[in-house]
N, C-alpha and C positions, 0 to 999 in steps of 0.2 A: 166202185172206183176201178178205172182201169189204166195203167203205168206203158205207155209203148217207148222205146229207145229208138229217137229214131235219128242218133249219130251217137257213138260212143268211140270213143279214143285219141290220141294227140292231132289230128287235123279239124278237130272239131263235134264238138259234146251239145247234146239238148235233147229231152226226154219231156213226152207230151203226158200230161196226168190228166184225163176226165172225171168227170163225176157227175153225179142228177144232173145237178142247175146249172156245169158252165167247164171250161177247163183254164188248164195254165202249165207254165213251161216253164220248166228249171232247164237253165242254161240258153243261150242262144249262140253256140258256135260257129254256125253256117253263113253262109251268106242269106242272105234274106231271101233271094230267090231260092238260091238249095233248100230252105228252110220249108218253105212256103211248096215245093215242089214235093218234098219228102208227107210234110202235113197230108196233101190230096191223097196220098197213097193209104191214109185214114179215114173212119169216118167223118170226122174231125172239119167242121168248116171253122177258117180261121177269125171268122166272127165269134166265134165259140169260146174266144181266146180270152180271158181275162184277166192274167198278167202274164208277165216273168219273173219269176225268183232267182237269184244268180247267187252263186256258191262263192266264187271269186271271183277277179278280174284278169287273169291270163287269158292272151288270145284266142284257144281253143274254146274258152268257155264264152266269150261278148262280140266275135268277131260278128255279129250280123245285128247284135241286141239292140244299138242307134238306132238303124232304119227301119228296123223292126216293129221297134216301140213306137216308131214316130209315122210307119205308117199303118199298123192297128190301131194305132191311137188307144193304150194300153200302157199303165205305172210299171215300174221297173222296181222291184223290191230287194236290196242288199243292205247288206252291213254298213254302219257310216266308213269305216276302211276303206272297204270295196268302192260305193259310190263315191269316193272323195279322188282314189286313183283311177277310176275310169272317166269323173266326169274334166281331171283335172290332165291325166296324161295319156289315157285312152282314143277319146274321142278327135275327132277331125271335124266336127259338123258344132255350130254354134246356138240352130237352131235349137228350142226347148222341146226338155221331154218330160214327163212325171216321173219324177224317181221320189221313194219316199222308204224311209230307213227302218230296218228292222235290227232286234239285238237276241244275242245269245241267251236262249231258255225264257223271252218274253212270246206268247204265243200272241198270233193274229192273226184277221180271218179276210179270206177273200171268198167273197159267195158264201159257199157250202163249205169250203175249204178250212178246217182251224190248221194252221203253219207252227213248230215251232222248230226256229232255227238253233243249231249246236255248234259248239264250237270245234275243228279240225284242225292237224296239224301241217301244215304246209305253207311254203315260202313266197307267200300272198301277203296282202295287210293286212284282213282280218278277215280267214275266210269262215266258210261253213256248210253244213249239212242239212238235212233239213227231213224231218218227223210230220208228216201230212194225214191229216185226220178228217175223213168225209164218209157218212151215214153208217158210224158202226167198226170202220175198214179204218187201217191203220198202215200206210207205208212208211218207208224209211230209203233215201238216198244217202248215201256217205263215199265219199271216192273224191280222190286227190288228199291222200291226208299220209303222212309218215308212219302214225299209229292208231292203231286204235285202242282206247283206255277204256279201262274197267266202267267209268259215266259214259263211254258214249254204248259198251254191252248194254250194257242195263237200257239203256232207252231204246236198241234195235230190236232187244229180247223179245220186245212185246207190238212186233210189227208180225201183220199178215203176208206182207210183201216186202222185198229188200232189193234196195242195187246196191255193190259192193263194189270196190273197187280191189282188181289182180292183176297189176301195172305188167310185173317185169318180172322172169325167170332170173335168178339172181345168176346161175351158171352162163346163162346168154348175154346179160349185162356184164359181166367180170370178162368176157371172152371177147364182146363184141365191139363196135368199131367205135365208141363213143368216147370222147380223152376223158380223161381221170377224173377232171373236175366234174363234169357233168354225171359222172358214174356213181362220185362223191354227194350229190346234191340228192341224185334220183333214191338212194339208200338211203340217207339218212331220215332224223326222225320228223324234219320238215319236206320231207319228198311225197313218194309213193308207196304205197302197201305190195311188196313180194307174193308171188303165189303161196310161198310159207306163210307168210304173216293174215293174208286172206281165208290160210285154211285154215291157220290154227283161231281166227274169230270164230267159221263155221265150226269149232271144234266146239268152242265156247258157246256157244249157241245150241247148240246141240240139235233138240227135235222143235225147238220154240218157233222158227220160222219155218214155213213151209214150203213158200215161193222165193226164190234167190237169181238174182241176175248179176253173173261177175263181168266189169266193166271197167274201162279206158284199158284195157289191153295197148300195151307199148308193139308196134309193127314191127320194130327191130329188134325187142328183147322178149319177146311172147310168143305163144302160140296157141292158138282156144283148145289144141288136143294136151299141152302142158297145165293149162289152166284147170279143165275138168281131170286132171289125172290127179293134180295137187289136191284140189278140192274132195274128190270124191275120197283119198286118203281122209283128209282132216274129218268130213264127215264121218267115217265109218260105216257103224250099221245103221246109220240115219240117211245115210244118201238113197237107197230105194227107198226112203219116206219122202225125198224133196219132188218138188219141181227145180229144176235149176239149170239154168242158160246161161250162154257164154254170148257177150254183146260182140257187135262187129262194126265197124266204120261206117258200115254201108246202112245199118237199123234194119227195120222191122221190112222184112220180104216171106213173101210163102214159103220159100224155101227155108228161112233161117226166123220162127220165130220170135221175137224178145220183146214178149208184152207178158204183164202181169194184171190178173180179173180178181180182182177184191170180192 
């Protein structure tokens, strides 16, 4: 299995997962063209695609999912929450698409794929995470969530590979130009995970995973040299045992890579 990011942060999130038989794409934040332009820079032909899994309904995560879905001609798989506010105050387009409902800790398989969705904490209608299981390999996505609980450790424990979510330098958010309320929302425990709250998971995790990709980095209250400096704290003497990357807006480039090989 292999995990490429190829948009991470508040303009726009989707992350392509392969496997043997086929792939699929958690999140669709791009425009369907950016989307589809970003794919080519993979091996990845987007016949290859055989769904979407979508976390929430916030624009960063569905801004392209419609036309997307409707020109792969590809099921769109979320929570009844999620599909209920994207198909009902989301969408702009009338024509149909497959969407069909998944629920928290029921697994279900696409291809090769076995899925099972968690629940997160964040000010969506019923979002989530998602534990992806294909020949052996064991990923784990979690990002956009306030906290992270003792049930959702335990289930990332036992992943091969991780994206994580390490939104916002709580010192750049407190200092920076964002009014109160939104600084209020982004802290709290339906917000975003802090580079604290991110390391001290990798604290908790300790040497259990190997691969780690920290993701949706905030452009105004972030920086990937504060992220790795946080992280590599919480790790300790585990951080020369990781692989571990810092995502970027831009995804997966020579220069910067942010893929994970199962």
């Amino acid at each position: 299995m292999r995990c490429t990011i190829l948009a991470s942060g508040s303009k726009g999130n989707c992350t392509l997962v392969e496997g043997a038989g086929g792939a699929i794409l958690i999140d669709a934040g791009l425009s369907t063209k950016e989307l589809l332009q970003r794919l080519s820079r993979t091996e990845c032909p987007p016949e290859a695609i055989g769904a979407v899994i979508v976390t929430h309904e916030h624009g960063d995560h569905i801004r392209g999912l419609d036309v997307l879905a409707r020109r792969l001609e590809i099921p769109v798989y979320a929570t009844a929450g999620t599909l209920h506010d994207f198909l009902h105050n989301r969408r702009i387009s009338d024509r149909p698409i497959d969407t069909r409902v998944c629920r928290h800790h029921e697994r279900f398989s696409i291809g090769d794929f076995l899925i099972e969705p968690f629940a997160t904490s964040h000010d969506a209608a019923e979002p989530c995470g998602f534990m992806i299981r294909e020949n052996g390999a064991q990923f784990g996505y979690c990002t956009d969530t306030g906290i992270i609980t003792s049930h959702m450790l335990t289930l990332l424990r036992h992943c091969d590979g991780l994206v994580l979510e390490s939104n916002h330098c709580p010192e750049m958010l407190a200092n920076g130009p964002y009014p109160e309320s939104l600084k209020r929302r982004i802290r709290s425990r339906r917000g975003h995970l802090s580079n604290a709250a991110a390391a001290a998971s990798l604290c908790a995790l300790g040497k259990d995973v190997p691969q780690i990709i920290l993701a949706h980095l905030s452009e105004i209250n972030n920086t990937p040299e504060r992220v790795r400096a946080s992280a590599r704290e919480g790790l300790g003497l585990y951080y020369g045992e990781k692989t571990l990357m810092v995502a970027t807006q831009e995804g997966t480039s020579e220069k910067y890579p942010q893929q994970i090989v199962l």
